[in-house]
N, CA, C and O atoms as a printed pandas DataFrame, in Angstrom:
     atom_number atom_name residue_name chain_id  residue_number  x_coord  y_coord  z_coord
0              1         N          UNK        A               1  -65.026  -22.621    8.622
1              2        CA          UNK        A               1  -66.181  -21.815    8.300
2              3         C          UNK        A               1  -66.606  -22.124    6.861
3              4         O          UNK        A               1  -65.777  -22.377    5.986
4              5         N          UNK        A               2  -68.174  -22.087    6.607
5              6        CA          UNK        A               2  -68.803  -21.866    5.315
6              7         C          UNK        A               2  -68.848  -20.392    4.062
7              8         O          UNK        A               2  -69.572  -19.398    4.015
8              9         N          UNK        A               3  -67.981  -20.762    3.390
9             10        CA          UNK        A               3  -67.779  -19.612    2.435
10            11         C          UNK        A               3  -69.422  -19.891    1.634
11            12         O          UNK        A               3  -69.746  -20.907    1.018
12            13         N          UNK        A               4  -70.308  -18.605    1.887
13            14        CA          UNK        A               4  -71.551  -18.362    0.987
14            15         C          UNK        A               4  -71.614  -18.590   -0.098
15            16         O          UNK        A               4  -70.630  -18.275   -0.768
16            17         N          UNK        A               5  -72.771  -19.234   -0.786
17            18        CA          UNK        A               5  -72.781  -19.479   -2.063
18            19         C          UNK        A               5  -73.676  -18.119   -3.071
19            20         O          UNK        A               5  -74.897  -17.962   -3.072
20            21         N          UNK        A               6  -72.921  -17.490   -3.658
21            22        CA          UNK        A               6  -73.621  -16.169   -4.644
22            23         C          UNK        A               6  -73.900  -16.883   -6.480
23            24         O          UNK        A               6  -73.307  -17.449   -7.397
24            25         N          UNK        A               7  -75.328  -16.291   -6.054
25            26        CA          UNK        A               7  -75.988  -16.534   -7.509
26            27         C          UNK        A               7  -75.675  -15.464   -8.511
27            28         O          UNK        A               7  -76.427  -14.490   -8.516
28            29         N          UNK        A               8  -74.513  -15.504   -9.499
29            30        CA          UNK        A               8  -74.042  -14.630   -9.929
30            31         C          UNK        A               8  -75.364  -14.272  -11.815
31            32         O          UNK        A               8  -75.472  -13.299  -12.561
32            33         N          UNK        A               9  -75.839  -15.252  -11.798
33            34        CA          UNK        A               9  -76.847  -15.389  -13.039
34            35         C          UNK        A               9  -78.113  -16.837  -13.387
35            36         O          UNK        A               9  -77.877  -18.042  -13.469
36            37         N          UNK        A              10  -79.294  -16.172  -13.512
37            38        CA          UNK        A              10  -80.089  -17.167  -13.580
38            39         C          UNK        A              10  -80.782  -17.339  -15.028
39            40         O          UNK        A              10  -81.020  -16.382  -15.765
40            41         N          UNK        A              11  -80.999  -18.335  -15.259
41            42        CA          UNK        A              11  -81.927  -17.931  -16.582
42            43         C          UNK        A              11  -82.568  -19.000  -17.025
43            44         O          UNK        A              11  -82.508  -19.624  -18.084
44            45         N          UNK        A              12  -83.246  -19.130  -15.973
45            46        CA          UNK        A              12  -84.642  -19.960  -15.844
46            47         C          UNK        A              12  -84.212  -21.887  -15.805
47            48         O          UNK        A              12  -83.579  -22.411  -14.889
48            49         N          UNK        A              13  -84.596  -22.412  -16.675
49            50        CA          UNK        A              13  -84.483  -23.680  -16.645
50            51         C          UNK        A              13  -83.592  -24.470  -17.335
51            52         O          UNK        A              13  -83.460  -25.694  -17.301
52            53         N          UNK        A              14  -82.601  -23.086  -18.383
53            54        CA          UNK        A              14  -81.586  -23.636  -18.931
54            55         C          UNK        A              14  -80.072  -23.543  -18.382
55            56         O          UNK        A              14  -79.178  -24.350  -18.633
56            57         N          UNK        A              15  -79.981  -22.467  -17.632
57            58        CA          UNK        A              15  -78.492  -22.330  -17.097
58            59         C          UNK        A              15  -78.689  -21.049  -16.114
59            60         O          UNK        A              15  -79.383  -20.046  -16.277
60            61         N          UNK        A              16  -77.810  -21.440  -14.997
61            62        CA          UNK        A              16  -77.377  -20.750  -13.906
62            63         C          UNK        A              16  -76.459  -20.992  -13.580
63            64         O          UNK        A              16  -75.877  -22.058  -13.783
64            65         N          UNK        A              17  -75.746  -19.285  -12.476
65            66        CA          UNK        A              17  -74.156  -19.660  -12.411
66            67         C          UNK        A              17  -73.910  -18.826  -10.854
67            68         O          UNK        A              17  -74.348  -17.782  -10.371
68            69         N          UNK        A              18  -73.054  -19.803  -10.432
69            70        CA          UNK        A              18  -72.892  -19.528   -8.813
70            71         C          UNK        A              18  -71.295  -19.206   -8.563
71            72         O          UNK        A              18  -70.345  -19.472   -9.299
72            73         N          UNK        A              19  -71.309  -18.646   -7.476
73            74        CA          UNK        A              19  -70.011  -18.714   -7.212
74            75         C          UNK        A              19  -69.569  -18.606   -5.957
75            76         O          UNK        A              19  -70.245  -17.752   -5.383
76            77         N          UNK        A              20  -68.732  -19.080   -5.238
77            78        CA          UNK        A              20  -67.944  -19.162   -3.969
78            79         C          UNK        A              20  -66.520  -18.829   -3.893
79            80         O          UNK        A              20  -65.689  -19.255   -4.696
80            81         N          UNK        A              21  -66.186  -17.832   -2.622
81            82        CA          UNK        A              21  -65.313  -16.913   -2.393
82            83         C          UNK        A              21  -64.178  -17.963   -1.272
83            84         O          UNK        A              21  -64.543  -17.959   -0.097
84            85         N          UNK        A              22  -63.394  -18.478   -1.462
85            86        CA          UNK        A              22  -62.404  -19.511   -0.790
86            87         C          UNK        A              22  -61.435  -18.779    0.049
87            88         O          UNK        A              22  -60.686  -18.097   -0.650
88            89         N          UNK        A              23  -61.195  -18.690    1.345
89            90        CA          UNK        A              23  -59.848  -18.109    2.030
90            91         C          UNK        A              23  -59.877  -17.771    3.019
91            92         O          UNK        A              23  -61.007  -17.580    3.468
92            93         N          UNK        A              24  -58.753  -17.511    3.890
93            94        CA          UNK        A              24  -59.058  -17.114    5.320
94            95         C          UNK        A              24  -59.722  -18.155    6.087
95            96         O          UNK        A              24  -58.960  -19.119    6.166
96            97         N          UNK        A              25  -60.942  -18.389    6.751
97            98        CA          UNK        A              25  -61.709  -18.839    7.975
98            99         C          UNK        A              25  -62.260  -19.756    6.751
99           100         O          UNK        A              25  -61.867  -20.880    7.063
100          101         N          UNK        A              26  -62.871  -19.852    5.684
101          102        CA          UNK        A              26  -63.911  -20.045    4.931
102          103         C          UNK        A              26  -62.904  -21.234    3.914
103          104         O          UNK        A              26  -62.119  -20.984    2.999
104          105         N          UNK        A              27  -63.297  -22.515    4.495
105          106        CA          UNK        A              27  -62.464  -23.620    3.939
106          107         C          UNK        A              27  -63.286  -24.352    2.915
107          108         O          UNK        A              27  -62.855  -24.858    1.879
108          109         N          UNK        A              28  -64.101  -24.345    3.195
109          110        CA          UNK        A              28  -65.301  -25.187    2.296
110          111         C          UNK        A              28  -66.445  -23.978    1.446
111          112         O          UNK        A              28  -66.812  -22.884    1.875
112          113         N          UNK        A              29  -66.737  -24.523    0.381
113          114        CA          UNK        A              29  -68.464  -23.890   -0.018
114          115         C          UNK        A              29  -69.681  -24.368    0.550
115          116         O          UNK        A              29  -69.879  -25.572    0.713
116          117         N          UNK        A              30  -70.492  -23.505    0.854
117          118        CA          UNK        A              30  -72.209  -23.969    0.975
118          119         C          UNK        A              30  -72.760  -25.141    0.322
119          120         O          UNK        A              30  -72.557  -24.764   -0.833
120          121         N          UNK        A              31  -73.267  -26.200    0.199
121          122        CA          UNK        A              31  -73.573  -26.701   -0.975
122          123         C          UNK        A              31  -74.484  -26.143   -1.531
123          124         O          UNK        A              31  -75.303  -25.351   -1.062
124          125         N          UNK        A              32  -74.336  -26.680   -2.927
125          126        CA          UNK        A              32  -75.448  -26.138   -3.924
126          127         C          UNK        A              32  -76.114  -27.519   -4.599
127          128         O          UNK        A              32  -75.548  -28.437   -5.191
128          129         N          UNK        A              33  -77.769  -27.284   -4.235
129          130        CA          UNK        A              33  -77.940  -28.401   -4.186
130          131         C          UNK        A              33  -79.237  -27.742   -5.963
131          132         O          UNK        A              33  -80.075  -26.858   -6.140
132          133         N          UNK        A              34  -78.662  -28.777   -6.747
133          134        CA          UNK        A              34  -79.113  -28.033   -8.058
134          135         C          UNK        A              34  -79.402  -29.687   -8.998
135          136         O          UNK        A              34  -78.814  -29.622  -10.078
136          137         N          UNK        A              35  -79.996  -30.791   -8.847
137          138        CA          UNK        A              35  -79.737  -32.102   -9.363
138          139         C          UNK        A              35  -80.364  -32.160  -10.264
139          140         O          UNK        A              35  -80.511  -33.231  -10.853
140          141         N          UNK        A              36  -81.168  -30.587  -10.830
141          142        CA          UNK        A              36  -82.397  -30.958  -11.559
142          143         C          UNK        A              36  -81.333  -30.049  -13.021
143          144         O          UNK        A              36  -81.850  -29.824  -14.115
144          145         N          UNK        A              37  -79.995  -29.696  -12.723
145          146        CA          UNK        A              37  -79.706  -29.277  -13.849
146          147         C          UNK        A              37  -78.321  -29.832  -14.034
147          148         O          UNK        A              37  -77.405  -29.045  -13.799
148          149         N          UNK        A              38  -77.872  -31.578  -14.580
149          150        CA          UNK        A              38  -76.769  -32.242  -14.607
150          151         C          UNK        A              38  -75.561  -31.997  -15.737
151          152         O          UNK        A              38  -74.910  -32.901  -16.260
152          153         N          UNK        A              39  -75.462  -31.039  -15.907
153          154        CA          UNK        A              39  -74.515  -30.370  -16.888
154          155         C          UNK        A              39  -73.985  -29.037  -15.612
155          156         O          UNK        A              39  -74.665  -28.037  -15.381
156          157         N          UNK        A              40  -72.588  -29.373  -14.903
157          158        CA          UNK        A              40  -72.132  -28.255  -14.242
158          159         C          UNK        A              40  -70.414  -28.338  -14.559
159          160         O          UNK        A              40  -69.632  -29.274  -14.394
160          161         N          UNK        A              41  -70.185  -26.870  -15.110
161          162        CA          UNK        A              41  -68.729  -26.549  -15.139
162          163         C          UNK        A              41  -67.931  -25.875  -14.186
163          164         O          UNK        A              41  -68.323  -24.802  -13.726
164          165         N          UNK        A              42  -67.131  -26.251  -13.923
165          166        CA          UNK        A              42  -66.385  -25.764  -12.897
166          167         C          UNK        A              42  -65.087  -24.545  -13.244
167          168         O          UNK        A              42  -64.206  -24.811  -14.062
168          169         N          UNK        A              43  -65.126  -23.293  -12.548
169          170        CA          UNK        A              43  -63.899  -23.282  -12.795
170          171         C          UNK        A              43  -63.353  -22.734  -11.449
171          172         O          UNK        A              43  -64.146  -22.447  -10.552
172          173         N          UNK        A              44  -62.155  -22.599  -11.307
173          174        CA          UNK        A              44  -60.992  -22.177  -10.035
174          175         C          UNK        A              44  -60.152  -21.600  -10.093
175          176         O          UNK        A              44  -59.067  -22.105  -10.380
176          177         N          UNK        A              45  -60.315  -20.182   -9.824
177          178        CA          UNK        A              45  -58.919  -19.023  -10.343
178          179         C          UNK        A              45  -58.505  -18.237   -8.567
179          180         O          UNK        A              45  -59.157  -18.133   -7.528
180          181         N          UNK        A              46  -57.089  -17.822   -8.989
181          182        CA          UNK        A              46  -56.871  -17.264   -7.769
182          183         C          UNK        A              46  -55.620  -17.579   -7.135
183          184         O          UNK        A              46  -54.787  -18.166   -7.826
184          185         N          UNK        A              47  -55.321  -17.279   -5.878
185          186        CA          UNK        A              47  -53.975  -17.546   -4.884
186          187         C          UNK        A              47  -54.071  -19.278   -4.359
187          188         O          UNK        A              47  -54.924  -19.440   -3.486
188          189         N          UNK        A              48  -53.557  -20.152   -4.645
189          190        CA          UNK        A              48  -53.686  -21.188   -3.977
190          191         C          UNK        A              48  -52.363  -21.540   -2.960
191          192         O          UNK        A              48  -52.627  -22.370   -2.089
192          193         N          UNK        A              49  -51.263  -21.119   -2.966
193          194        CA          UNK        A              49  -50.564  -20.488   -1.804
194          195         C          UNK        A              49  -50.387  -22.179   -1.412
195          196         O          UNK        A              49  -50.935  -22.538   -0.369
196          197         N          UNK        A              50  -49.621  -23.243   -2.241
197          198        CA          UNK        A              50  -49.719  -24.784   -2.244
198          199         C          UNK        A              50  -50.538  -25.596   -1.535
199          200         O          UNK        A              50  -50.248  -26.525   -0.781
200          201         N          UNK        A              51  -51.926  -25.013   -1.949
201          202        CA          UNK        A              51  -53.321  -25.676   -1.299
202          203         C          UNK        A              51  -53.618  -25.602   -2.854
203          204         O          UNK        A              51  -53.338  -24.811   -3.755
204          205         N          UNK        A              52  -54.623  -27.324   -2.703
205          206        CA          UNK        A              52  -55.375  -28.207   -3.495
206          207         C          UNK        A              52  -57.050  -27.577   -3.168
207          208         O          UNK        A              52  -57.662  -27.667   -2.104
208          209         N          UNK        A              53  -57.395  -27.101   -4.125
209          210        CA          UNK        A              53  -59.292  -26.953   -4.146
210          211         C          UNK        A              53  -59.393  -28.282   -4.777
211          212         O          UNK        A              53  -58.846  -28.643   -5.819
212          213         N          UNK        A              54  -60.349  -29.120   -3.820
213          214        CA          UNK        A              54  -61.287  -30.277   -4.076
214          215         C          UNK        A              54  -62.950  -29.609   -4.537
215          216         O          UNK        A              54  -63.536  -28.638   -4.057
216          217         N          UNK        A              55  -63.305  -30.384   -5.439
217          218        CA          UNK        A              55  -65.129  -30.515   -5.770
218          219         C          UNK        A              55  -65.266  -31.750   -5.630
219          220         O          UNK        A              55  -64.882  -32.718   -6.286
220          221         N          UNK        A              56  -66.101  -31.573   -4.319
221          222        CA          UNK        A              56  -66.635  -32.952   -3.861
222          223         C          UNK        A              56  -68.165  -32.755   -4.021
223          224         O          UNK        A              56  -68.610  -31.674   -4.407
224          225         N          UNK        A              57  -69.074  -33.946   -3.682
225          226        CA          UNK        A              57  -70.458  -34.106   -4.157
226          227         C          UNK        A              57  -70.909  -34.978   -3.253
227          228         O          UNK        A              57  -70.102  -35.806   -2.831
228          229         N          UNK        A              58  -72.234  -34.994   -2.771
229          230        CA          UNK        A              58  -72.972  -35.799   -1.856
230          231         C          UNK        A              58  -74.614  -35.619   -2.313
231          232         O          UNK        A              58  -75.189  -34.659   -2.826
232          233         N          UNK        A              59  -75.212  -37.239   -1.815
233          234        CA          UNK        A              59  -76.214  -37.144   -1.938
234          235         C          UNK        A              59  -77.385  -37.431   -0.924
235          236         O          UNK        A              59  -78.575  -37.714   -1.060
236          237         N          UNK        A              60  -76.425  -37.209    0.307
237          238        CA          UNK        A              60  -76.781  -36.807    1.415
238          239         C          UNK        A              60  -76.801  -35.391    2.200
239          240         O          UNK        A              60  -77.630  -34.885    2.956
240          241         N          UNK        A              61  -75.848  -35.063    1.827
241          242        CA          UNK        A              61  -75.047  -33.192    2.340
242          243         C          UNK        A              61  -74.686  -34.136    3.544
243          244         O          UNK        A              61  -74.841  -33.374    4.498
244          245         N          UNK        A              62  -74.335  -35.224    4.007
245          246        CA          UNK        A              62  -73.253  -35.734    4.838
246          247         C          UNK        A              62  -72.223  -36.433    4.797
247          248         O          UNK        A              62  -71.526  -36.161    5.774
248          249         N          UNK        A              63  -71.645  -37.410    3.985
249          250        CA          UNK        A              63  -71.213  -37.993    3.146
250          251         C          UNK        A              63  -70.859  -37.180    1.867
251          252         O          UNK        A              63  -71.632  -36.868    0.961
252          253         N          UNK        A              64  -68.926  -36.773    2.031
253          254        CA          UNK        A              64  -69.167  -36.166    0.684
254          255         C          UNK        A              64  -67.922  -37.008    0.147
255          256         O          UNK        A              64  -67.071  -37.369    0.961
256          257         N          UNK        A              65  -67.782  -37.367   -1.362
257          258        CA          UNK        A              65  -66.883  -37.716   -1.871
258          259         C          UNK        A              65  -66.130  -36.957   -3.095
259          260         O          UNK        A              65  -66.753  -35.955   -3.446
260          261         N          UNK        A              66  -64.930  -37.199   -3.832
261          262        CA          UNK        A              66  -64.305  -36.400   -4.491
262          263         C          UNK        A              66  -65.123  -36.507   -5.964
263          264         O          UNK        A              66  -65.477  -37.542   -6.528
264          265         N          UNK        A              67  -65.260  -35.493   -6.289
265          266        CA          UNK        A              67  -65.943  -35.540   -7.856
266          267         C          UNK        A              67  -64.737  -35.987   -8.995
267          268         O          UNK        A              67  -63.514  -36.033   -8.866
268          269         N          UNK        A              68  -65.626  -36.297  -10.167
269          270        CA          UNK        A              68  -64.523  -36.908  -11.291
270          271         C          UNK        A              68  -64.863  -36.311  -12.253
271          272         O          UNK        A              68  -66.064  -36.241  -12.517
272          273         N          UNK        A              69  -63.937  -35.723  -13.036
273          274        CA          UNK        A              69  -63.872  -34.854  -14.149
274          275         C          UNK        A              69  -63.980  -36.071  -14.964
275          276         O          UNK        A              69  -63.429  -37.172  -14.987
276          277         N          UNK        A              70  -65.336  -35.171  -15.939
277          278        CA          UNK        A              70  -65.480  -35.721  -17.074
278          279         C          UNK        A              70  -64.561  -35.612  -18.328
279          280         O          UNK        A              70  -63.938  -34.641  -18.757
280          281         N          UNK        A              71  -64.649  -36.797  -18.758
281          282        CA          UNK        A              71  -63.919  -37.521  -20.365
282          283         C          UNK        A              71  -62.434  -37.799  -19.536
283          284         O          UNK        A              71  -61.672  -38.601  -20.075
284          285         N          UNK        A              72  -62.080  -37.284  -18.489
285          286        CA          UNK        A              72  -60.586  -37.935  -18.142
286          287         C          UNK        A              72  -60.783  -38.324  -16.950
287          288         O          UNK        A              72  -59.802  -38.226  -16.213
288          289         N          UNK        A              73  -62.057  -38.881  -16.348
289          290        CA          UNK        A              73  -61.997  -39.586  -15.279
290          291         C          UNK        A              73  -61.424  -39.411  -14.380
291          292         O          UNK        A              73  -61.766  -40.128  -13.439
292          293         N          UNK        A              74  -60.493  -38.614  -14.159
293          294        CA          UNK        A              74  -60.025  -38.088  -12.654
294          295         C          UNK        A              74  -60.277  -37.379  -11.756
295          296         O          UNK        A              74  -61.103  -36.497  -11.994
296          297         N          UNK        A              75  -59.909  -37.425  -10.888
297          298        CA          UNK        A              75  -60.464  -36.240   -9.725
298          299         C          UNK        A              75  -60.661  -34.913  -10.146
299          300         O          UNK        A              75  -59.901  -34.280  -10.878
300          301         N          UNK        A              76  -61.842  -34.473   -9.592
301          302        CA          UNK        A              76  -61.616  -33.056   -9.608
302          303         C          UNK        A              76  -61.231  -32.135   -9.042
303          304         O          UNK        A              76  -62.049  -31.299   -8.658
304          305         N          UNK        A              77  -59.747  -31.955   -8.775
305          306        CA          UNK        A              77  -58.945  -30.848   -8.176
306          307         C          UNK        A              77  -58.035  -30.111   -8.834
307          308         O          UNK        A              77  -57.564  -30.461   -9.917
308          309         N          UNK        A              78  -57.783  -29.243   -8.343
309          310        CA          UNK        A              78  -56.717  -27.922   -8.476
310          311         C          UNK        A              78  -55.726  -27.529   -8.238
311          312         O          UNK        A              78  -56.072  -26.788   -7.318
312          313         N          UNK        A              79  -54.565  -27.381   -8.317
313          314        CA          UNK        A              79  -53.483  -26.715   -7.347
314          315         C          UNK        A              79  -53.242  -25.336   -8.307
315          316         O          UNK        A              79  -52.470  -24.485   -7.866
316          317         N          UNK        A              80  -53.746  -25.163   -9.316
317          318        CA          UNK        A              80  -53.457  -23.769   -9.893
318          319         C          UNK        A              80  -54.928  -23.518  -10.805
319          320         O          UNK        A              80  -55.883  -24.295  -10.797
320          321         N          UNK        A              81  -54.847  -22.331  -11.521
321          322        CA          UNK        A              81  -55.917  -22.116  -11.867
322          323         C          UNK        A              81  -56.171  -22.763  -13.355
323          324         O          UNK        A              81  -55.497  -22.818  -14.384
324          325         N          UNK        A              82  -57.928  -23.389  -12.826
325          326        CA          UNK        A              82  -58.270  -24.389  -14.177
326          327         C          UNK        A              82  -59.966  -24.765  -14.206
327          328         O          UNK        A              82  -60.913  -24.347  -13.540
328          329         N          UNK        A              83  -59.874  -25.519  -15.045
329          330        CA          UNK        A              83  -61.275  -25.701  -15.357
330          331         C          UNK        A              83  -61.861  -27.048  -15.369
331          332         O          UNK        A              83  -61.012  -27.845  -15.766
332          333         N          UNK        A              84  -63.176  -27.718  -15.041
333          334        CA          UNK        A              84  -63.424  -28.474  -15.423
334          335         C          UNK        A              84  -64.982  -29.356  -15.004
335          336         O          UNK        A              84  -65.447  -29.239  -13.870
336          337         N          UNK        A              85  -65.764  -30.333  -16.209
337          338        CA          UNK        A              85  -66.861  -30.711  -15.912
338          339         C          UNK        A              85  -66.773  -32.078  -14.815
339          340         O          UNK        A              85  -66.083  -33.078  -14.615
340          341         N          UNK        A              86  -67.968  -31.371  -14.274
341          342        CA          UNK        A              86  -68.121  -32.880  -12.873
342          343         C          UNK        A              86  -69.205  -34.044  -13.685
343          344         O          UNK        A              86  -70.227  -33.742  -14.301
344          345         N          UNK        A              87  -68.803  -35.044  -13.538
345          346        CA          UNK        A              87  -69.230  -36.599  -14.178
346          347         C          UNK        A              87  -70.620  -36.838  -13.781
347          348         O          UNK        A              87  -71.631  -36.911  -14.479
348          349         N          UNK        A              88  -70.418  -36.972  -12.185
349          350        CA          UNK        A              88  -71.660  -37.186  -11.238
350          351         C          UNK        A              88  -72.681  -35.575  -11.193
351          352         O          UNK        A              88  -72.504  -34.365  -11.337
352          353         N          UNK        A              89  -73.750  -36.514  -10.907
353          354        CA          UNK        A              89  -74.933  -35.564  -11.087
354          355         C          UNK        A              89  -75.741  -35.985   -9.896
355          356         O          UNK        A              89  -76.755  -36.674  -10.012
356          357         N          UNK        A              90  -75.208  -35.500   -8.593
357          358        CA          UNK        A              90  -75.286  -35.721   -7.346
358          359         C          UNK        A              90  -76.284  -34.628   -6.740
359          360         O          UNK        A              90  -76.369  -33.626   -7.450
360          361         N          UNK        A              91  -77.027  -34.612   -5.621
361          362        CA          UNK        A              91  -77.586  -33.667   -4.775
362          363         C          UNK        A              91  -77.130  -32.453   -4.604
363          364         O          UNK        A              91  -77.768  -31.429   -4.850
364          365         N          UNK        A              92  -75.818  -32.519   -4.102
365          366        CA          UNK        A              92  -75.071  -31.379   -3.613
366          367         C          UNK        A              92  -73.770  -31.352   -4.323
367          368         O          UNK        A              92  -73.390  -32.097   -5.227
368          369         N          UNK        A              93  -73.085  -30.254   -3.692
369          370        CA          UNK        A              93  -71.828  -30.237   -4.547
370          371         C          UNK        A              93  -71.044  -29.217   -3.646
371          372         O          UNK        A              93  -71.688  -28.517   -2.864
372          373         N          UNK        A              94  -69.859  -29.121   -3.716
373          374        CA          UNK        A              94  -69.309  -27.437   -2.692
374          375         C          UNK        A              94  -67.951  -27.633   -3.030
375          376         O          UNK        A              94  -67.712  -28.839   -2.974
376          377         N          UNK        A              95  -66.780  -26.861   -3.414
377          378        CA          UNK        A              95  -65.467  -27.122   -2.952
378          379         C          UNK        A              95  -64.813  -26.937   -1.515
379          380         O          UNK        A              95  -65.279  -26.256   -0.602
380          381         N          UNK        A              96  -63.588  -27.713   -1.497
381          382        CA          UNK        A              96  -63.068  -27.851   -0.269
382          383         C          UNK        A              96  -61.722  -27.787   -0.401
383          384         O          UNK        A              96  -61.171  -28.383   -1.326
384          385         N          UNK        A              97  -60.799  -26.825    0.798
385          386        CA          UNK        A              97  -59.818  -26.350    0.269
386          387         C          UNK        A              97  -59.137  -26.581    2.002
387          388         O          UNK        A              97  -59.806  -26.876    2.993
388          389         N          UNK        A              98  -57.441  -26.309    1.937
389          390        CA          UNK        A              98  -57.141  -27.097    3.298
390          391         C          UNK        A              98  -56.994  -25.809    4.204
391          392         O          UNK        A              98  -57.503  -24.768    3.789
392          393         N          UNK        A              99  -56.589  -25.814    4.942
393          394        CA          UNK        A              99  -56.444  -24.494    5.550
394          395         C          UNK        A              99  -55.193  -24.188    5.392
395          396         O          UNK        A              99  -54.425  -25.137    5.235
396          397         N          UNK        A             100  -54.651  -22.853    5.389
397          398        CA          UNK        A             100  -53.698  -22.325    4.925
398          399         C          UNK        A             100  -53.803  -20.659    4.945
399          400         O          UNK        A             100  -54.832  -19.997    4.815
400          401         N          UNK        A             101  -52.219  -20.095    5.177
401          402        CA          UNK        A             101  -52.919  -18.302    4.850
402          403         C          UNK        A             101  -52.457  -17.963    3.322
403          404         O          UNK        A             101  -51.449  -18.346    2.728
404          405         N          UNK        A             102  -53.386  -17.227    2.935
405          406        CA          UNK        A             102  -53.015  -16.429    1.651
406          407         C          UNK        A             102  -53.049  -17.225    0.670
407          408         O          UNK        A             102  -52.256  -17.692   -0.148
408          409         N          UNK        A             103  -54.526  -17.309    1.004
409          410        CA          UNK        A             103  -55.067  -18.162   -0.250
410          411         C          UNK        A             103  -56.524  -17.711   -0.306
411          412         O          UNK        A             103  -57.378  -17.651    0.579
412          413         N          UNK        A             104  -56.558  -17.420   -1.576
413          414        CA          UNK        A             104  -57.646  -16.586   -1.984
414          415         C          UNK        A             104  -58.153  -17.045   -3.366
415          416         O          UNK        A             104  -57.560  -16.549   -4.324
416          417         N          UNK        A             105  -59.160  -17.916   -3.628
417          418        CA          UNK        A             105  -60.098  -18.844   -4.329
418          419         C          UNK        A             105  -61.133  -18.309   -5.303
419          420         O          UNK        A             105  -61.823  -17.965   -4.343
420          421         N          UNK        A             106  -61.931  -17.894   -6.438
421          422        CA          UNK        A             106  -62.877  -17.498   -6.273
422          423         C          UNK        A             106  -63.374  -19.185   -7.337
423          424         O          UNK        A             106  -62.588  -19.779   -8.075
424          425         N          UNK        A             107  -64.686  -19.543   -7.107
425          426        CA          UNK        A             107  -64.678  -20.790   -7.303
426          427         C          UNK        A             107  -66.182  -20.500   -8.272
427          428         O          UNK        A             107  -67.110  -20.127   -7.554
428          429         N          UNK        A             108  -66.495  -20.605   -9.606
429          430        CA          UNK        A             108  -67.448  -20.718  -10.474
430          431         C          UNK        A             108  -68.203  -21.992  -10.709
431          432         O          UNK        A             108  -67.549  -23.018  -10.897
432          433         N          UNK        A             109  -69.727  -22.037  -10.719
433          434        CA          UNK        A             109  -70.342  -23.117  -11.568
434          435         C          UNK        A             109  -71.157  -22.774  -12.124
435          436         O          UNK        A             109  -72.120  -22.271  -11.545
436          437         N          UNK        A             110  -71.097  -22.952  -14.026
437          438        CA          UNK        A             110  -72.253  -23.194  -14.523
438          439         C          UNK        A             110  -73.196  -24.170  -14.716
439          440         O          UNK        A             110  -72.901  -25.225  -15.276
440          441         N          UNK        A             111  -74.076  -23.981  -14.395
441          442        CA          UNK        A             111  -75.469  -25.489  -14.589
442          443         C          UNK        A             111  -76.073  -25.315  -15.459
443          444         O          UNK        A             111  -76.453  -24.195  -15.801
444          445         N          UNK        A             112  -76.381  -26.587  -16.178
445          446        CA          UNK        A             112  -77.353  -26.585  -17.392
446          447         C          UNK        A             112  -78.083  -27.722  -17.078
447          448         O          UNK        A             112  -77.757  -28.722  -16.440
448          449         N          UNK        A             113  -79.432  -27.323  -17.789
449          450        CA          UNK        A             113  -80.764  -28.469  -18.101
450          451         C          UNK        A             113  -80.643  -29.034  -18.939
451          452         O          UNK        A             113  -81.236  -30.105  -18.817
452          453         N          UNK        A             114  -79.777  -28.846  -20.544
453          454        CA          UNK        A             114  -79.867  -29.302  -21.017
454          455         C          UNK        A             114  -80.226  -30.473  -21.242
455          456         O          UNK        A             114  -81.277  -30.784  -21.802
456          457         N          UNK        A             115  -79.334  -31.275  -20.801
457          458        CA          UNK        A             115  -79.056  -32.697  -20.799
458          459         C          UNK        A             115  -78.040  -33.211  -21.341
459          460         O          UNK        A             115  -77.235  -32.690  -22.112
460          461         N          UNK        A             116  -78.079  -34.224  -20.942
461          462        CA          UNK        A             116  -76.593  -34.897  -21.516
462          463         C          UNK        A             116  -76.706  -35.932  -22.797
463          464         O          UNK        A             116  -75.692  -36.452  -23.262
């Protein structure tokens, strides 16, 4: 199942912030398809119950691949609670988490216009 994506704050053309609720039935996020604002932080707090949260990205919404944290080039995943910026500045975006019980996610992004 698709865990909903909640617009927790907007503020116009410089930054907005979303968030997705991970657990139970609800393995994946909605995507959020936001390309017009390439500055997004991630963060991931919660029960991960030895499940990995992935942020993956597509620029199809069919085809998704693993995102790469910026300045250390690695994947962007989780096994405990943490933070971090996505590299790519892709169409979509959603985390993805494996199935498992008693695991309970809450999953943040801020977006900015700034620029990079």
């Amino acid at each position: 199942m698709v865990a909903a994506l909640q617009e927790l704050r907007v503020g116009g053309n410089t930054s907005q912030e979303f968030k997705w609720e991970l657990g139970g039935d609800d393995t994946e996020g909605a995507p959020l398809n936001l390309p017009d604002m390439p500055d997004k932080t991630i963060t991931v707090s919660g029960t991960f119950n030895s499940q990995t949260c992935t942020i993956q990205y597509s620029n199809d919404g069919t085809v998704w691949f693993t995102a790469t944290r910026m300045v250390l080039g690695t994947s962007l995943t989780f096994t405990a609670n943490g933070g971090g910026t996505i590299l790519e500045n892709a169409n979509y975006i959603k985390p993805v988490i494996g199935s498992g019980t008693g695991v309970t996610l809450n999953v943040i992004v801020v977006c900015s216009g700034m620029g990079r």
